[in-house]
Backbone as a printed PyTorch tensor [residue, N CA C, xyz], in Angstrom:
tensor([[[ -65.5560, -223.6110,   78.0380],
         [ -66.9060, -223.1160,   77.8580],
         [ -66.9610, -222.2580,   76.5960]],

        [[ -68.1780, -222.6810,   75.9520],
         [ -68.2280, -221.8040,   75.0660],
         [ -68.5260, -220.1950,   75.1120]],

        [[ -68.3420, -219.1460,   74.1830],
         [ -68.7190, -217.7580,   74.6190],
         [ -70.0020, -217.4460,   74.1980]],

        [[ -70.7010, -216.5350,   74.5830],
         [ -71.9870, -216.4940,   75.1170],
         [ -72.4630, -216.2370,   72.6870]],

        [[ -71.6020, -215.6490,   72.3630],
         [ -72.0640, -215.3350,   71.0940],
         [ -71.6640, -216.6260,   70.0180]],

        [[ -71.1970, -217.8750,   70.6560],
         [ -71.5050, -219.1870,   69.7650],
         [ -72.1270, -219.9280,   70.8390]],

        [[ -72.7890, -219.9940,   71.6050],
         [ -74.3460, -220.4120,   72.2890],
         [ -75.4340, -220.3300,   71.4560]],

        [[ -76.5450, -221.0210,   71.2440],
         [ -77.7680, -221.1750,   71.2980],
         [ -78.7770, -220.9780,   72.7460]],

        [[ -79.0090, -219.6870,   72.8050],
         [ -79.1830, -219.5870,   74.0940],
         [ -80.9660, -219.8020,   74.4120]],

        [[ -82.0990, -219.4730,   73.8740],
         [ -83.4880, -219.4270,   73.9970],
         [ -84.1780, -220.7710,   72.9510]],

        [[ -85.0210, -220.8070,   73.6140],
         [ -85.9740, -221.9800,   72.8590],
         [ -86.5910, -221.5590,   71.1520]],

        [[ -86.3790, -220.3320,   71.0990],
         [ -86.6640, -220.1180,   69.9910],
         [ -85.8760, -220.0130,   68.9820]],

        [[ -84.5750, -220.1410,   69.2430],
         [ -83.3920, -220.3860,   68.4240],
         [ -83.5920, -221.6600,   68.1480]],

        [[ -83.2450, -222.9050,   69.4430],
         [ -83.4280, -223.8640,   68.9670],
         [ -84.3120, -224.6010,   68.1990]],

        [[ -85.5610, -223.9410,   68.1820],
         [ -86.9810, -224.6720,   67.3510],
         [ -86.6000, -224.2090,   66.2430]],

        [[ -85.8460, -223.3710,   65.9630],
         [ -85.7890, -223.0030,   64.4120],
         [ -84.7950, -223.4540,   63.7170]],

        [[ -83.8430, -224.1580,   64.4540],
         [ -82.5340, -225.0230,   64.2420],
         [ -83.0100, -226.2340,   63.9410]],

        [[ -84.3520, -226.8640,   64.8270],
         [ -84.7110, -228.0580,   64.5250],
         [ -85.5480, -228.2580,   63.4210]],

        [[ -86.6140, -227.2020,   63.5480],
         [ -87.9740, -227.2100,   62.7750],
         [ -87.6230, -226.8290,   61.3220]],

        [[ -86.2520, -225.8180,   60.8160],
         [ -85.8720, -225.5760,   59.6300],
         [ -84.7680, -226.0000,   59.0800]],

        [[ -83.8030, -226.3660,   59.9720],
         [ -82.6450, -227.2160,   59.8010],
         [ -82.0430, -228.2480,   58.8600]],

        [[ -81.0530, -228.5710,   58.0920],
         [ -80.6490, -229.6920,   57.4470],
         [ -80.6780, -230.6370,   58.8950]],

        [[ -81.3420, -232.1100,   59.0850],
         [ -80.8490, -232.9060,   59.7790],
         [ -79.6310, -233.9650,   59.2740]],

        [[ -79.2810, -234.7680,   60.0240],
         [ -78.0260, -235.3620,   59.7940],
         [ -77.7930, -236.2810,   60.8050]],

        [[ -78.9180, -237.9750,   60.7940],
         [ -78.7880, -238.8690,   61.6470],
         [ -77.2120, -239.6130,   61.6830]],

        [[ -76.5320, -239.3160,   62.5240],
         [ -75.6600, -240.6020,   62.8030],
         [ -76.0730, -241.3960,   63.7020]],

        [[ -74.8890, -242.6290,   63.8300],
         [ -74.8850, -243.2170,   65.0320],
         [ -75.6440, -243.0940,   66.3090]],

        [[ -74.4760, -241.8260,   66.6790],
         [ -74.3630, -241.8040,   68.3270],
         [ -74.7620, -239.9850,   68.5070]],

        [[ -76.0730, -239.5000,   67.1110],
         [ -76.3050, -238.3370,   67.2790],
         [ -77.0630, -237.9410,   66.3310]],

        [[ -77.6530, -236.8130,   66.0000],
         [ -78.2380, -235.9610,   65.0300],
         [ -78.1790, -234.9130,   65.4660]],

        [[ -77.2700, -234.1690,   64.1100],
         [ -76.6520, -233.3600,   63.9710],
         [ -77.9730, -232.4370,   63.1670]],

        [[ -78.2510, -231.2170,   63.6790],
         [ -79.5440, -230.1240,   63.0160],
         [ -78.4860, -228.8350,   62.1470]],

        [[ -78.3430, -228.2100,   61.1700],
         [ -77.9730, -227.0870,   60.4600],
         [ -78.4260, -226.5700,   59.9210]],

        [[ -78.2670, -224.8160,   60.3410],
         [ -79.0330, -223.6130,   60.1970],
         [ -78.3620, -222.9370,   59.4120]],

        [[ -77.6690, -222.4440,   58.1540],
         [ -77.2000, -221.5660,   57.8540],
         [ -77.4250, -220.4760,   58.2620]],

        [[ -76.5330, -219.6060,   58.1890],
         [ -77.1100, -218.0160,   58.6580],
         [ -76.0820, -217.1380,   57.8740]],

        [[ -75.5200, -216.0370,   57.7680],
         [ -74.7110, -215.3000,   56.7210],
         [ -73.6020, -215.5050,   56.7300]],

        [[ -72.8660, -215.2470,   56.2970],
         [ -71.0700, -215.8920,   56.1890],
         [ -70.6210, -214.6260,   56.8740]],

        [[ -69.5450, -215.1210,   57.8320],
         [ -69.1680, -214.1040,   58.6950],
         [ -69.8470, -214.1840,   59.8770]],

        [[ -71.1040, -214.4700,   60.3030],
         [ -71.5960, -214.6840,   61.2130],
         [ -70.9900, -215.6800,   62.4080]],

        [[ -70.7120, -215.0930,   63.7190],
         [ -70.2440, -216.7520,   64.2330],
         [ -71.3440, -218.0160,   64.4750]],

        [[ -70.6150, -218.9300,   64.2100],
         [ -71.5700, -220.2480,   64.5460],
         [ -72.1440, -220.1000,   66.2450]],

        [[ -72.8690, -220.5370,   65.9450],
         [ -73.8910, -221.1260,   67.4630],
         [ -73.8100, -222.1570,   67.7890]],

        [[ -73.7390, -222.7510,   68.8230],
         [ -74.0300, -224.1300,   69.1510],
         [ -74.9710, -224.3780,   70.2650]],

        [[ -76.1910, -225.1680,   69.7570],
         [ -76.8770, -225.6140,   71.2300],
         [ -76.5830, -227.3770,   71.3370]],

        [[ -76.8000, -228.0740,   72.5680],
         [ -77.0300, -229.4660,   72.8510],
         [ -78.0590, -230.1630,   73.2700]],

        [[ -78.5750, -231.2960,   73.1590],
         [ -79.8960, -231.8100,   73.9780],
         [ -79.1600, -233.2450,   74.1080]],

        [[ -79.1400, -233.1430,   75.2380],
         [ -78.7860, -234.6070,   76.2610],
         [ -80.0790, -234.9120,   77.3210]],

        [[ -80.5890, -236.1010,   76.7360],
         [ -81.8770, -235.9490,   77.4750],
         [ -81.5040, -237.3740,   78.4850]],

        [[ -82.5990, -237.4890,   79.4980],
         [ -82.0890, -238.6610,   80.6960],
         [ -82.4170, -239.8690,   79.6150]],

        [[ -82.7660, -240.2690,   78.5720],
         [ -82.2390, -241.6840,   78.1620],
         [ -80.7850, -241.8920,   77.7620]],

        [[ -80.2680, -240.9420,   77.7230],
         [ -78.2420, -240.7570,   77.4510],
         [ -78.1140, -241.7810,   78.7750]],

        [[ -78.6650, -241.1100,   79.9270],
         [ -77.9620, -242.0940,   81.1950],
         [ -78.3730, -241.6800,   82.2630]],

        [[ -77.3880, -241.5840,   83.4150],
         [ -77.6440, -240.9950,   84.7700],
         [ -76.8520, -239.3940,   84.5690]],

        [[ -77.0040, -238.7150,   85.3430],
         [ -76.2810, -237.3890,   85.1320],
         [ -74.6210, -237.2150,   84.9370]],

        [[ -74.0680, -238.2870,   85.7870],
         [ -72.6370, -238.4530,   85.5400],
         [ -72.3890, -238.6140,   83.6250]],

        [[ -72.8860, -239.3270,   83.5960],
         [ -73.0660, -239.8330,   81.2970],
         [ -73.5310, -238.7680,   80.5300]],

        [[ -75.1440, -238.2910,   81.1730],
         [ -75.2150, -236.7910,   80.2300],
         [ -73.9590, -235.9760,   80.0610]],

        [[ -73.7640, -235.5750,   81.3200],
         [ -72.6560, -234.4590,   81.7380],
         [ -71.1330, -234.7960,   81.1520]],

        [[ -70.8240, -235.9600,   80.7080],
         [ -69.6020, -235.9740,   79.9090],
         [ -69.7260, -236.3830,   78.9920]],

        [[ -71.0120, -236.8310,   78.4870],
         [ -71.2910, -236.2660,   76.9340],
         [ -71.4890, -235.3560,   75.9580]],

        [[ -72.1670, -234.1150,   77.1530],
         [ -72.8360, -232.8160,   76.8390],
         [ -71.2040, -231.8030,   76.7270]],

        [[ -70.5460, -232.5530,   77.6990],
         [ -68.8330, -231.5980,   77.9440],
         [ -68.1030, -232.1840,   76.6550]],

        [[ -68.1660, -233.2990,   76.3900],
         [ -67.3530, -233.8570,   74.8090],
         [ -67.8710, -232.9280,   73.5230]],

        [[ -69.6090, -233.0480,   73.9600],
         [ -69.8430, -232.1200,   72.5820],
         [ -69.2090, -230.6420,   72.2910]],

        [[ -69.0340, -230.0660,   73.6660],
         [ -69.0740, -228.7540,   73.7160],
         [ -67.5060, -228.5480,   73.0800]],

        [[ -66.6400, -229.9980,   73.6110],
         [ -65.1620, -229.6910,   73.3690],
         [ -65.0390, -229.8070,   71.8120]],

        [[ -66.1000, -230.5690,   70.8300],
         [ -65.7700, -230.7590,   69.6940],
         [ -66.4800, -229.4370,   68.9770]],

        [[ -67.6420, -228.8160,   69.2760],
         [ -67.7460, -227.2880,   69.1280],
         [ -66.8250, -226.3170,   69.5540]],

        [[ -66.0750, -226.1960,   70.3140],
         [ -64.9540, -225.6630,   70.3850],
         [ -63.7460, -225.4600,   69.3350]],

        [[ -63.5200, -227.0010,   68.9540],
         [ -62.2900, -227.5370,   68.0220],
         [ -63.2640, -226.7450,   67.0050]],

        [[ -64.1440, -226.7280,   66.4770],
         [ -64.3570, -226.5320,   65.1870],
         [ -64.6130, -225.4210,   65.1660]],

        [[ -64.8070, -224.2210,   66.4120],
         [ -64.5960, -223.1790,   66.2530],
         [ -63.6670, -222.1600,   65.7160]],

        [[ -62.5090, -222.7140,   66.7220],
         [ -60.8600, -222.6790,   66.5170],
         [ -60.6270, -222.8180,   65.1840]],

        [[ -60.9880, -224.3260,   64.2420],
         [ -60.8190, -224.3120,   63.3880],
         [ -61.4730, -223.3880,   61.9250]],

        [[ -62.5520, -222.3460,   62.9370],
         [ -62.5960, -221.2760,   61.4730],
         [ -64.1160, -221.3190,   61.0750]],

        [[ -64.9910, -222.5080,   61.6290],
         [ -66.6360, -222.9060,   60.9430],
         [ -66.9530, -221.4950,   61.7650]],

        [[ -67.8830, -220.9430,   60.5730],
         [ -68.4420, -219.7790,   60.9560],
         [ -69.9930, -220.2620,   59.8780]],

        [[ -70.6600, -219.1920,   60.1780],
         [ -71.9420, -219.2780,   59.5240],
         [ -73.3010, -220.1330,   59.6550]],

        [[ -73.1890, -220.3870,   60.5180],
         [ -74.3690, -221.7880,   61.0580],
         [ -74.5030, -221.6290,   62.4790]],

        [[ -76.0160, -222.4320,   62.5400],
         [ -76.5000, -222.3890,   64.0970],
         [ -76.5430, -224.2640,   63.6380]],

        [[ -76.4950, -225.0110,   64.8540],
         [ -75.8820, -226.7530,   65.2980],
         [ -76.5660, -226.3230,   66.1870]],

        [[ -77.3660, -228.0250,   66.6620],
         [ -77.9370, -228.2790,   67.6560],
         [ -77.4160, -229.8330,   67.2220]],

        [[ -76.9100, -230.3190,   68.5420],
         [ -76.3760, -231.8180,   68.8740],
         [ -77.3870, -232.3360,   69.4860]],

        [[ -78.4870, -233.0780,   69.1850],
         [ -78.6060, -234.0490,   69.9270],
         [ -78.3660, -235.2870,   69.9870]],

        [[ -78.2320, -235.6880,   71.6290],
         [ -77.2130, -236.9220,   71.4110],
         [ -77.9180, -238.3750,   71.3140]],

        [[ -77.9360, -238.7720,   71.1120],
         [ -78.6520, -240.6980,   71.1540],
         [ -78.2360, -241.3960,   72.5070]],

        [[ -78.8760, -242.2470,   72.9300],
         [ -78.1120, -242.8900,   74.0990],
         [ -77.5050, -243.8200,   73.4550]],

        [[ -76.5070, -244.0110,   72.5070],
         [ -75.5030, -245.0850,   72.0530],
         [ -74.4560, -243.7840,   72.2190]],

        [[ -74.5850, -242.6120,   72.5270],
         [ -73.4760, -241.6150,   72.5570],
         [ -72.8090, -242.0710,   73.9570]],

        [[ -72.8920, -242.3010,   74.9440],
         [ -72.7450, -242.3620,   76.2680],
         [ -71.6710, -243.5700,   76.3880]],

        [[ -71.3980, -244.6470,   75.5810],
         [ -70.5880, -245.6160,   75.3270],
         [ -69.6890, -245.0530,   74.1840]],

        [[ -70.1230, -244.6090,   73.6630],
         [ -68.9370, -243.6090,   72.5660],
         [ -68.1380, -243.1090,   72.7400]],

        [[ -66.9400, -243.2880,   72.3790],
         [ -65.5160, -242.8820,   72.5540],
         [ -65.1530, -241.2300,   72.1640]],

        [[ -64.2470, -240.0850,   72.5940],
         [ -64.3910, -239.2100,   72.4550],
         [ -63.5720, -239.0200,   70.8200]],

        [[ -62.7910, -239.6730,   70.3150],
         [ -62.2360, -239.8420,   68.8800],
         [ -63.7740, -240.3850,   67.8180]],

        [[ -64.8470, -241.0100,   68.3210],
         [ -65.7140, -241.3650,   67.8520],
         [ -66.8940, -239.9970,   67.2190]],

        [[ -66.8910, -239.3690,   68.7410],
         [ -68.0950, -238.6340,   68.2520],
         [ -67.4480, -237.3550,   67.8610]],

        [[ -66.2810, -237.2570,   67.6080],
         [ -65.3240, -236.3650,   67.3820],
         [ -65.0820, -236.6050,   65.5830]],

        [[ -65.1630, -237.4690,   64.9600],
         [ -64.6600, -237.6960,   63.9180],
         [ -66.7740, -237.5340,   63.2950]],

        [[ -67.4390, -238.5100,   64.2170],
         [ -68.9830, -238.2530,   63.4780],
         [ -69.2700, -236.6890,   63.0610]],

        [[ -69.3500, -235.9250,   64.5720],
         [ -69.3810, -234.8620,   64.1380],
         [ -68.8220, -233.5720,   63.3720]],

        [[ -67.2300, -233.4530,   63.3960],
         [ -66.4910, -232.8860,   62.5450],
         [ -66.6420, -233.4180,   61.1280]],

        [[ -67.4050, -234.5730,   61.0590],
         [ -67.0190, -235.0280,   59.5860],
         [ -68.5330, -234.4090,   58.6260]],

        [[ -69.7410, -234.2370,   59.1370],
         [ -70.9150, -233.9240,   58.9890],
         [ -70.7810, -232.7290,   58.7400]],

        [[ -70.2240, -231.9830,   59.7640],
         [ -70.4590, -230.3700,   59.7640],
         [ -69.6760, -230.1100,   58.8590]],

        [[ -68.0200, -230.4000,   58.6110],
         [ -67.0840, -229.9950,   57.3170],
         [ -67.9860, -230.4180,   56.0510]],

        [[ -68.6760, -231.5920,   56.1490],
         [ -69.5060, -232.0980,   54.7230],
         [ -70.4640, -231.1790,   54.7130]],

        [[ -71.5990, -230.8200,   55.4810],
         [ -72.9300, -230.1690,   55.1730],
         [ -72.4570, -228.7140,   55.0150]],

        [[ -71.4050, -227.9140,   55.8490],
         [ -70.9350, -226.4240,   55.7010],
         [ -70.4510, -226.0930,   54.0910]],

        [[ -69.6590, -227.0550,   53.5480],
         [ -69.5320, -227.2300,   52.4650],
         [ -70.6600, -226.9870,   50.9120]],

        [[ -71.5550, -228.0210,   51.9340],
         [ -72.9800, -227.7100,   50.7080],
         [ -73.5810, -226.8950,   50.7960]],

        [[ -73.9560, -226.3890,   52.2220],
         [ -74.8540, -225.5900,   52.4400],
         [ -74.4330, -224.1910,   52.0270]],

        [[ -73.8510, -223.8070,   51.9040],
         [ -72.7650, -222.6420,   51.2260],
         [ -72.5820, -221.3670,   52.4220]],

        [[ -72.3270, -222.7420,   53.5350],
         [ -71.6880, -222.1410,   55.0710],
         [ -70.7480, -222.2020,   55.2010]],

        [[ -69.4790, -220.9430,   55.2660],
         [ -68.2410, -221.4450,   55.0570],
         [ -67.6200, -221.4920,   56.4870]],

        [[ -66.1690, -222.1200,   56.4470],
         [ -65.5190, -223.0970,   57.2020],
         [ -64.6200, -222.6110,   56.9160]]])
């Protein structure tokens, strides 16, 4: 689980993740980025909505995302608020899949956005 200070926790975080955000369609997702100050920890929110699947499919899609926000925590991304939402082609997606989509977006856009990592 993530800790409560890299959460996206209120609706008004997230509208401002979406509504001001770099987007970033893949595949099996779109990826939203918020810069915020360097040093800051990252946030992460998710939206797994019922076209992903039945609740068993949300729920270990929504747990894959959280594990690849995790990894990239560990690995140091600081400075940004992420909102995952997932596509229903995520739900057939392999966890090396949406693992490589999303680590590969966020290392690329943190980069530009002059959010460091």
């Amino acid at each position: 689980m993530l800790a409560r200070a890299n959460r996206l926790i209120t609706a008004d975080d997230y509208r401002a993740v979406l509504r001001k955000g770099r987007r970033n369609a893949l595949p099996h997702s779109v990826v939203s980025l918020l810069g915020r100050q360097t040093g800051d920890p990252a946030r992460f929110g998710f939206i797994v909505t019922k076209k992903v699947g039945n609740a068993v499919k949300r729920n270990l899609v929504r747990r894959r995302m959280k594990a690849i926000a995790w990894e990239l925590l560990d690995g140091g991304f600081t400075g940004a608020d992420v909102v995952v939402r997932a596509l229903p082609t995520s739900a057939e997606a392999g966890w090396s899949t949406l693992r490589t989509e999303i680590s590969s977006v966020l290392g690329g856009t943190a980069m530009n956005e002059g959010v460091s990592r």
